[in-house]
NUTI-780259 format. One record per atom (N, C-alpha, C): z, x, y; residue in one letter. Coordinates in Angstrom, 2 decimals. Example, Ala and Ser with C-alpha at 12.3 -4.5 7.8 and 13.67 -1.06 7.14 Angstrom:
2
+---------+---------+---------+------+
:      up :    east :   north : rest :
+---------+---------+---------+------+
:    7.80 :   13.19 :   -5.69 :    A :
:    7.80 :   12.30 :   -4.50 :    A :
:    7.80 :   13.20 :   -3.30 :    A :
:    7.08 :   12.85 :   -2.25 :    S :
:    7.14 :   13.67 :   -1.06 :    S :
:    7.87 :   12.90 :    0.03 :    S :
+---------+---------+---------+------+
This chain:
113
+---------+---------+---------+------+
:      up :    east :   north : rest :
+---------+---------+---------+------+
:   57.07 :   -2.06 :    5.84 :    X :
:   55.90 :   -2.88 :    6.12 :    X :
:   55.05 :   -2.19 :    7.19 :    X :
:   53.99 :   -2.27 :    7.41 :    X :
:   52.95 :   -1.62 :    7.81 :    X :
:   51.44 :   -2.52 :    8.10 :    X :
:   50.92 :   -2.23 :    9.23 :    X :
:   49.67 :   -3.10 :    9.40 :    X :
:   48.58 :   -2.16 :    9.52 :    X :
:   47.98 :   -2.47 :    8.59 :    X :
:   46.41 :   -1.35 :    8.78 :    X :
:   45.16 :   -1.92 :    9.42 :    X :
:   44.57 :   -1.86 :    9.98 :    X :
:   43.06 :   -2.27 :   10.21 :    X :
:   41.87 :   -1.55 :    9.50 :    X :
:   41.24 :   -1.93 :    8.98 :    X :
:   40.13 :   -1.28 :    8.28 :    X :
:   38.90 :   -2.04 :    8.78 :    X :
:   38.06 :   -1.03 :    9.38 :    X :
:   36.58 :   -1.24 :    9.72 :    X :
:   35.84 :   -1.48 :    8.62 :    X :
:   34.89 :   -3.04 :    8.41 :    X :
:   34.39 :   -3.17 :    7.27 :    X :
:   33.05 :   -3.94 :    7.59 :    X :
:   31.58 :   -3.94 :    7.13 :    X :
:   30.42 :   -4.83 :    7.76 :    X :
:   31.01 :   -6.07 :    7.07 :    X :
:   31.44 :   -7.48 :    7.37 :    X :
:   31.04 :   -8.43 :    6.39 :    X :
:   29.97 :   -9.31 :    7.06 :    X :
:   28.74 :   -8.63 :    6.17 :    X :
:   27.77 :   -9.68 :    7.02 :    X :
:   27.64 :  -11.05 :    6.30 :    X :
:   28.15 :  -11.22 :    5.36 :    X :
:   28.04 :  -12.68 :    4.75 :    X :
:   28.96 :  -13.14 :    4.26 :    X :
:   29.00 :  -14.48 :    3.72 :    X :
:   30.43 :  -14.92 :    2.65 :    X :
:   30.71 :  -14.22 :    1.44 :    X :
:   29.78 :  -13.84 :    1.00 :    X :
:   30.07 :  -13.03 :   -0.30 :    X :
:   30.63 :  -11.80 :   -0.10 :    X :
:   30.28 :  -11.17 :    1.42 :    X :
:   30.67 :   -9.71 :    1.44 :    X :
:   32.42 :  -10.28 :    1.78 :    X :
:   32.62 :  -10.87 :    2.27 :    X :
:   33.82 :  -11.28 :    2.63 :    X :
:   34.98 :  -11.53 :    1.25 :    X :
:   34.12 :  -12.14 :    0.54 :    X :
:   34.80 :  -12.62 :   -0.69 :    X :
:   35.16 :  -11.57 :   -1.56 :    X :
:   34.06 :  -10.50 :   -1.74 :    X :
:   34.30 :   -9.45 :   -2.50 :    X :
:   35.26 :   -8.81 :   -2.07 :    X :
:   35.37 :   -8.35 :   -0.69 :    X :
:   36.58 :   -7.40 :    0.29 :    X :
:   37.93 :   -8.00 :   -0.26 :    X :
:   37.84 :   -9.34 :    0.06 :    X :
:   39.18 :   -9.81 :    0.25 :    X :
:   39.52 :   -9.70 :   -1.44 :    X :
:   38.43 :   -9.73 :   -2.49 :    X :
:   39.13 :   -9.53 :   -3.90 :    X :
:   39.87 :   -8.45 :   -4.00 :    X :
:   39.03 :   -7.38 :   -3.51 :    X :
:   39.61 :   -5.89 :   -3.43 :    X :
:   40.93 :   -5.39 :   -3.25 :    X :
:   40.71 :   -6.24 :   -1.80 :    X :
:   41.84 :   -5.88 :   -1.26 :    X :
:   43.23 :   -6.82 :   -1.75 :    X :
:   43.10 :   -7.51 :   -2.56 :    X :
:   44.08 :   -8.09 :   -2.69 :    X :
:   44.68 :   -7.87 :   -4.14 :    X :
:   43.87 :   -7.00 :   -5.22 :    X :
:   44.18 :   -6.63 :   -6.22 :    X :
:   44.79 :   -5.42 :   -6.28 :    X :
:   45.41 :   -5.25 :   -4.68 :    X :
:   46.45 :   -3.72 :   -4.87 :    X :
:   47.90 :   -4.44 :   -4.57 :    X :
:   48.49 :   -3.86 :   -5.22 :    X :
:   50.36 :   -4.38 :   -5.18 :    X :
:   50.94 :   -4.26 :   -3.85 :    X :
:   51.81 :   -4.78 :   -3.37 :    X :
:   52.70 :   -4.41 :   -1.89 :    X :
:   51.46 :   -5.25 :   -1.11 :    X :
:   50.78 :   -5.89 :   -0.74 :    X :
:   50.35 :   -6.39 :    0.13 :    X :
:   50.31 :   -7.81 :    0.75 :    X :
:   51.23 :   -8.08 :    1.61 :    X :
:   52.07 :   -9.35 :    2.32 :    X :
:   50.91 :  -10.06 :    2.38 :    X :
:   49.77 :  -10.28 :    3.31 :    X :
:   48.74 :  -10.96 :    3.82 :    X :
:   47.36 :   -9.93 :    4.38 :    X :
:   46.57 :  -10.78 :    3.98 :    X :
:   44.66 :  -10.30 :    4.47 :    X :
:   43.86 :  -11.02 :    5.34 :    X :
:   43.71 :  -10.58 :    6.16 :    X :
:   43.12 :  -11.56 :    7.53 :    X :
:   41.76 :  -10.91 :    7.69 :    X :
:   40.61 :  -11.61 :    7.17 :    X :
:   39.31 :  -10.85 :    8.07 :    X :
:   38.50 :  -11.61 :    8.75 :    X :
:   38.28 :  -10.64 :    9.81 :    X :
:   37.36 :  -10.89 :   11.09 :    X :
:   35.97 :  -10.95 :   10.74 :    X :
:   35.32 :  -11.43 :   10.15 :    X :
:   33.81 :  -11.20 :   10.50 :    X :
:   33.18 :  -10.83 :   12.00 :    X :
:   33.94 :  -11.73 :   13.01 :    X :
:   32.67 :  -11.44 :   14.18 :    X :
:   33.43 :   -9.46 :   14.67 :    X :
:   34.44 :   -9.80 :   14.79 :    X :
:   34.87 :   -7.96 :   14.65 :    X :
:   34.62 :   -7.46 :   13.58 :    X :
:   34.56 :   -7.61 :   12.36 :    X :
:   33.64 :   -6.25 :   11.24 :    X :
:   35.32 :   -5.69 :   11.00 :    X :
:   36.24 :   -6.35 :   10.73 :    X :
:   37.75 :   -5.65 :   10.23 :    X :
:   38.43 :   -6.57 :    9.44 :    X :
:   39.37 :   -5.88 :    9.15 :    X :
:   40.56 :   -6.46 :    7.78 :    X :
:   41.53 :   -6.19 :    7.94 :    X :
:   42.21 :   -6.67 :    8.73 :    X :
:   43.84 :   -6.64 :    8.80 :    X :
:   44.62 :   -6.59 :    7.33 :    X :
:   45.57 :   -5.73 :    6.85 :    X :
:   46.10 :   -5.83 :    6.00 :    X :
:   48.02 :   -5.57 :    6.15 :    X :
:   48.60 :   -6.37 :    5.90 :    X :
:   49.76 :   -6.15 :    6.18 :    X :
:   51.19 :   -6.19 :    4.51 :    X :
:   51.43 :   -5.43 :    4.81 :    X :
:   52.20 :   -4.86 :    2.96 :    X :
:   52.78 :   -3.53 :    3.58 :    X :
:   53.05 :   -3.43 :    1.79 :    X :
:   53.87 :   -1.86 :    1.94 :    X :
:   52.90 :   -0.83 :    0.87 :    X :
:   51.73 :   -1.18 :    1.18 :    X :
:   50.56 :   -0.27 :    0.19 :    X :
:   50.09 :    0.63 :    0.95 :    X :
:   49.76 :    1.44 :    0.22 :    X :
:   49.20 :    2.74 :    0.96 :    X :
:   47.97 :    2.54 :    1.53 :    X :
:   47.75 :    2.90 :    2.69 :    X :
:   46.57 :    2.85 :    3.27 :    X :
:   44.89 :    3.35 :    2.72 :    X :
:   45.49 :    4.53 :    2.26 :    X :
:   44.66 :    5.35 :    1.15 :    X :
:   43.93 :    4.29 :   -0.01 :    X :
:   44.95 :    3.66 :   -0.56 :    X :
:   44.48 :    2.80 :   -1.94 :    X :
:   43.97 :    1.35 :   -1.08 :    X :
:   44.05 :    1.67 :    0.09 :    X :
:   43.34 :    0.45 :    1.03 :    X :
:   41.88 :    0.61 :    0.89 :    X :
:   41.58 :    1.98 :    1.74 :    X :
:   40.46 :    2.56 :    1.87 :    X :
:   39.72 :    2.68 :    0.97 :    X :
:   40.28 :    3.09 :   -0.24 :    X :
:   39.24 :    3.66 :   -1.21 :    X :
:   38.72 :    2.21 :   -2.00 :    X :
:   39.81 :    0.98 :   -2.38 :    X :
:   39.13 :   -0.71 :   -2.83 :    X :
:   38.06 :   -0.80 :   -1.89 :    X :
:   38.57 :   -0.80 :   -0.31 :    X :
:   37.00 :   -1.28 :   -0.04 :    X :
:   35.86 :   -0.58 :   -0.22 :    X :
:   35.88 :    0.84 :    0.09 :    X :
:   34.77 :    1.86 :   -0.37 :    X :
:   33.93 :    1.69 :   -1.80 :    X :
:   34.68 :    0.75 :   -2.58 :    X :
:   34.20 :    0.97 :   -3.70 :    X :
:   32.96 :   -0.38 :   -3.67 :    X :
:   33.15 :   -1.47 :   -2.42 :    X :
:   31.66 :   -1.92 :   -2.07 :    X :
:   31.32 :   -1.69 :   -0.84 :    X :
:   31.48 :   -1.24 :    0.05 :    X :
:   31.31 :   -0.91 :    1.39 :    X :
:   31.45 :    0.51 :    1.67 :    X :
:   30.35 :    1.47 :    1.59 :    X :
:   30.88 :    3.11 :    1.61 :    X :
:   31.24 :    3.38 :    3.05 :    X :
:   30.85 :    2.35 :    4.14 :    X :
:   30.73 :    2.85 :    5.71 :    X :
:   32.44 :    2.14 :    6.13 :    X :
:   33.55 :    2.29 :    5.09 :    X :
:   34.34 :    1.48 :    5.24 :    X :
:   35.29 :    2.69 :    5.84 :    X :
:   35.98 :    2.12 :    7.40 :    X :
:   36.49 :    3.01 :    7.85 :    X :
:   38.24 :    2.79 :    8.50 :    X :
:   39.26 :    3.59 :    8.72 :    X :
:   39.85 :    2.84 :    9.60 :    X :
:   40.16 :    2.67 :   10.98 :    X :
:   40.38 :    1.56 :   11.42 :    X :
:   40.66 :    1.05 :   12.87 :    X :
:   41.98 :    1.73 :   13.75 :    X :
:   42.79 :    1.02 :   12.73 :    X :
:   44.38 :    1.73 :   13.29 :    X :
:   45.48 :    1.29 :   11.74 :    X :
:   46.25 :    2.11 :   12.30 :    X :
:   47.37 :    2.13 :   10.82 :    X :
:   49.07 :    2.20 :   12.19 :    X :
:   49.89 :    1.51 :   11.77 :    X :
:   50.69 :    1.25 :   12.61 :    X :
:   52.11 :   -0.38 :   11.94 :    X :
:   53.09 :   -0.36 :   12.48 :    X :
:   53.84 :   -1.45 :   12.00 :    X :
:   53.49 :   -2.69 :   13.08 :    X :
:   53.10 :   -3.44 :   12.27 :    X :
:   52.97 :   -4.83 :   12.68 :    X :
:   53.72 :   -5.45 :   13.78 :    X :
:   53.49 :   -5.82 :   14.40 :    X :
:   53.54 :   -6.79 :   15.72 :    X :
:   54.50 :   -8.06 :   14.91 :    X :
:   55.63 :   -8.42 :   15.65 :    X :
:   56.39 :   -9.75 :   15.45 :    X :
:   56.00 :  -10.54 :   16.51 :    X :
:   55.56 :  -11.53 :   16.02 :    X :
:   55.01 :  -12.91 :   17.23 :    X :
:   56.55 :  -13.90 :   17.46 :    X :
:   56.17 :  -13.99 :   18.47 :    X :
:   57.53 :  -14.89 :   19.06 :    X :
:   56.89 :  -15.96 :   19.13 :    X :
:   57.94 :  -17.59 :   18.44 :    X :
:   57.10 :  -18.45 :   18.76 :    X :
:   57.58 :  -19.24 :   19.78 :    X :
:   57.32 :  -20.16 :   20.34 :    X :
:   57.63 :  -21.06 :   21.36 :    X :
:   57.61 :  -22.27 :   20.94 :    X :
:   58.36 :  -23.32 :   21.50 :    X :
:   58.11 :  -24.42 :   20.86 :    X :
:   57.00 :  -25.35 :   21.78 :    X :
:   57.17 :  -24.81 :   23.37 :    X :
:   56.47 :  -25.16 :   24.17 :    X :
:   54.93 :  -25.17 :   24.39 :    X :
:   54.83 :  -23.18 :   23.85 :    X :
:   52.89 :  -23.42 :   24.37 :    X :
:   52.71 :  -23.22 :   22.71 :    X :
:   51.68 :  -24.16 :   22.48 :    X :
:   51.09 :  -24.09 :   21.21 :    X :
:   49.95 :  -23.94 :   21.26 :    X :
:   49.63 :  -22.83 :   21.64 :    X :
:   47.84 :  -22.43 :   21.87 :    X :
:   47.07 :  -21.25 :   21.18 :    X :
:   47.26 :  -21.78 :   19.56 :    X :
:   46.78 :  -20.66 :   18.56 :    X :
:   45.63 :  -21.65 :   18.04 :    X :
:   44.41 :  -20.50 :   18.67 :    X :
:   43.32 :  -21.33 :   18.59 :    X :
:   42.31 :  -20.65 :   17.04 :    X :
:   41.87 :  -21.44 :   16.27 :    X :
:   41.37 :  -21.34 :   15.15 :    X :
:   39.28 :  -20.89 :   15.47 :    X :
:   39.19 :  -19.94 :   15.68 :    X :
:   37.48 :  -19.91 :   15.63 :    X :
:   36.89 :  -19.71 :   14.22 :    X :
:   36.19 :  -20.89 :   13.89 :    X :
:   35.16 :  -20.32 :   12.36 :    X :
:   33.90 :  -19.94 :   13.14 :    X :
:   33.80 :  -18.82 :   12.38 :    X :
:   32.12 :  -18.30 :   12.74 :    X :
:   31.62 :  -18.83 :   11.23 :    X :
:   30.21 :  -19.25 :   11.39 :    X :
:   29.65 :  -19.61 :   10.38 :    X :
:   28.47 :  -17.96 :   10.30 :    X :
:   28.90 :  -17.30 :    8.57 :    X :
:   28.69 :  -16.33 :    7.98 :    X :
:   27.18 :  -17.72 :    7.26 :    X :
:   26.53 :  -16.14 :    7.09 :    X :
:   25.13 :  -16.84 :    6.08 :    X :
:   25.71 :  -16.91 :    4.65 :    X :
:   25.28 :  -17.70 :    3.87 :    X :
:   25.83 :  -17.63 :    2.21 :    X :
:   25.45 :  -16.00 :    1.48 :    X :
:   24.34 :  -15.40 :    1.53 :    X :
:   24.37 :  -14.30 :    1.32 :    X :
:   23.47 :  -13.45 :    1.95 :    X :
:   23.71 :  -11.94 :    2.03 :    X :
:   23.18 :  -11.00 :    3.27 :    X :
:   22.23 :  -10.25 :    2.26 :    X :
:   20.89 :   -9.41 :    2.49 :    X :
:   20.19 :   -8.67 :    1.81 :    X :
:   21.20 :   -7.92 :    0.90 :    X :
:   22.18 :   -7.20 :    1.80 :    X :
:   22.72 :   -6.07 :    0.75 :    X :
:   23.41 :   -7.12 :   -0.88 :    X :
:   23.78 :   -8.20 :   -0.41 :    X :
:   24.73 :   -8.88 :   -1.94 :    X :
:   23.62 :   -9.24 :   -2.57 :    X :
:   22.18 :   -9.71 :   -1.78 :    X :
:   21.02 :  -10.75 :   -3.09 :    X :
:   20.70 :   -9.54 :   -4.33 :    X :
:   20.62 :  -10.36 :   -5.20 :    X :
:   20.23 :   -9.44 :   -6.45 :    X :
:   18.79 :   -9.31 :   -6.86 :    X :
:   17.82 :   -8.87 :   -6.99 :    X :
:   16.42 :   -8.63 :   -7.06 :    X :
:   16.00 :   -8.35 :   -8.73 :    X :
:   15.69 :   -8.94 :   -9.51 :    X :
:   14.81 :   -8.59 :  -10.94 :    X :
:   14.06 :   -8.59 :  -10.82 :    X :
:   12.71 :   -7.81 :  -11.15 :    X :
:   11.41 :   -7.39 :  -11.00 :    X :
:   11.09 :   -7.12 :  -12.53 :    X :
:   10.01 :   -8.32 :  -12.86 :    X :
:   10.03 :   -8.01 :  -14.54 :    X :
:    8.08 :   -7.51 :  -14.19 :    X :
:    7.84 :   -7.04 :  -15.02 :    X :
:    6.47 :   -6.58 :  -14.99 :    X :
:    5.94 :   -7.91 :  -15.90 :    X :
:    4.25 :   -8.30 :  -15.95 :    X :
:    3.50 :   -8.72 :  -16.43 :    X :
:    3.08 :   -8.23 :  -17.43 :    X :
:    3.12 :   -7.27 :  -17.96 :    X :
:    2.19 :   -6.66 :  -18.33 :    X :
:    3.01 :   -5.79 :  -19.73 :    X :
:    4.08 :   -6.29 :  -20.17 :    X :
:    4.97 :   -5.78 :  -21.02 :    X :
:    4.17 :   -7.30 :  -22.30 :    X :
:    4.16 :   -6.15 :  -23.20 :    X :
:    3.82 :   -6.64 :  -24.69 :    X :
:    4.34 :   -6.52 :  -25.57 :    X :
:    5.36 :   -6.84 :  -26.20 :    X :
:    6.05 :   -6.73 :  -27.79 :    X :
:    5.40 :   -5.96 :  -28.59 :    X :
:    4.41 :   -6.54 :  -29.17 :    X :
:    3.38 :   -5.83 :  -30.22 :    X :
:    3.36 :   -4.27 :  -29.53 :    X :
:    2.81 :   -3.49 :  -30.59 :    X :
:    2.31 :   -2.24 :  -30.02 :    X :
:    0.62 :   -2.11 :  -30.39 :    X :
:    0.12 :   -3.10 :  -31.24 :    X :
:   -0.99 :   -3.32 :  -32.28 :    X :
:   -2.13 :   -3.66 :  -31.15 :    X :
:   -1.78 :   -4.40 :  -30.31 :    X :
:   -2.84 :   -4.77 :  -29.21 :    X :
:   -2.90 :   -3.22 :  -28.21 :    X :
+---------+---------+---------+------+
């Protein structure tokens, strides 16, 4: 087992959604944690880092890594229970995901006119 960090932009929900498809359609991989307000993706499995890198690259080319290393065991306590939950609210979608069609006016079927 192994914990990778991978540097990734998710500037919106969709970019998030797509990553986490990515990344989760490779085999050996325990759990996917991403950070939006840090721009990373924790990934923890027994997958190659490589076949990490290259899923996200395939929508994110500036996709880089953070650190590659074995995972941290958390000790729990029964006493302090202070695992605090932050949602950042992501926009629904960022320039790079909107999709743009641009039809011309000026297209005619006929060729006769």
């Amino acid at each position: 087992m192994q914990k990778t960090v991978v540097s990734v932009e998710l500037l919106c929900s969709k970019c998030s959604q797509k990553v986490m498809k990515l990344i989760g359609s490779i085999e050996g991989i325990t759990s996917v944690v991403l950070d939006p307000s840090k721009n990373t993706a924790t990934v923890i499995g027994e997958a190659d880092p490589v076949k990490i890198i290259k899923q996200v690259r395939k929508f994110k080319k500036s996709a880089r890594f953070q650190s590659i290393g074995p995972p941290k065991e958390e000790k729990k306590d029964d006493k302090s229970v202070s695992s605090q939950v932050h949602i950042h609210s992501l926009p629904k979608i960022c320039q790079g995901c909107d999709v743009w069609y641009v039809v011309g006016e000026d297209y005619h079927i006929c060729s006769i006119l």
